[in-house]
N, C-alpha and C positions, 0 to 999 in steps of 0.2 A: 504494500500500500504506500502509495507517496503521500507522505505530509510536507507540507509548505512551511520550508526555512522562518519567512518574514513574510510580514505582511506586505512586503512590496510587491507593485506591478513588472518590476524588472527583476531576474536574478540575481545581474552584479551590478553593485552603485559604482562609482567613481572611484569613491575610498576603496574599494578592493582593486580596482583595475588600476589604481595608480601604483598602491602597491606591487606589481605586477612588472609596470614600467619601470622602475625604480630597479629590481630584483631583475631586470635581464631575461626576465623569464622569456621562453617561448611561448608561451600562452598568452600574451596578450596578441601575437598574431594571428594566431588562430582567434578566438574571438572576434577581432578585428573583421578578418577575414567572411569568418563564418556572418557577421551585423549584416555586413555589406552583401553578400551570396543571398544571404534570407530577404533583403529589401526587396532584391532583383526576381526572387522566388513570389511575392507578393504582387508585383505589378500586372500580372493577370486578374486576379482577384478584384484589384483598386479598378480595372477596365470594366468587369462584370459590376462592381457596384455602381459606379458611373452611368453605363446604357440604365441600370434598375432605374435609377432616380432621373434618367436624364427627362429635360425636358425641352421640348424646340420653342416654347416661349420664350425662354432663358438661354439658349444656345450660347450669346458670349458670356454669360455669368458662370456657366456650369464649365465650359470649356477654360476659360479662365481656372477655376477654381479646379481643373483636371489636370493640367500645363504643370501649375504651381504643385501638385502632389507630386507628380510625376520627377519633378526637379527636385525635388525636395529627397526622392531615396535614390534619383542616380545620381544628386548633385553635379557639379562643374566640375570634376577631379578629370585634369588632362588627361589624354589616351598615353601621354609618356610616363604618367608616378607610377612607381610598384608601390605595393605591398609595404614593403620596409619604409615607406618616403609617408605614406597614411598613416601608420603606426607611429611614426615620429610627427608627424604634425598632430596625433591624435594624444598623445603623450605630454607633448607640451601642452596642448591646452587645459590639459585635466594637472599640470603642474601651476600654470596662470591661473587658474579660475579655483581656488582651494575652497571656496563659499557656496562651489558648487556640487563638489564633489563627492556629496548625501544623495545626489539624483541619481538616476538610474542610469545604467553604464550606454544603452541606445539611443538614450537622448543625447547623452554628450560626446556621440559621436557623431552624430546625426550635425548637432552645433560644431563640431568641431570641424568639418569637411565643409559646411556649407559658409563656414567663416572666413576659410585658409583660402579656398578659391570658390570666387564668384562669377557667376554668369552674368553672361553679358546679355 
């Protein structure tokens, strides 16, 4: 039977995944890895809820508001960053931002990506 750690919505907060960064570990790659693998996993899903509710009264509000999701989990991360270049932009911010790092580990990386590079 699975019981639930904490009553959080996420897994892992900040404060564990920084410790993580800090420690060298290889696990925050993988995490890292696996946030960003699962968004791209979701993006059918986000299409199917979209047609549910869409509506052609609304076409630029809805499509608007599909655009901005849509950016939102493949963000603006160049086709040249690896892996290691994410992990380190995601590392630093969860070292800048210490007031934040009680949140849950996929928001702050979700922030963290959509911070470092911006679409234009």
């Amino acid at each position: 039977m699975f019981v639930p750690l904490s009553a959080s919505a996420e897994f892992l907060s900040g404060n564990k995944l920084y410790e993580r960064c800090l420690s060298g570990d290889v696990f925050i790659r993988g995490y890292v890895a696996g946030a960003i693998d699962k968004s791209y996993a979701d993006l059918p899903n986000l299409m199917i809820l979209f047609l549910h509710f869409y509506d052609k009264n609304k076409h630029a509000e809805h499509t608007a508001h599909l655009e901005e999701a849509v950016r939102r989990v493949q963000g603006c991360v160049p086709k040249e960053a690896n892996l290691g270049q994410i992990v380190d932009v995601f590392c630093k911010y969860l070292k800048e931002k210490p007031a934040e790092r009680h949140r849950g580990g996929a928001a702050l990386l979700d922030e963290a990506i959509n911070g470092a590079w911006k679409c234009d």
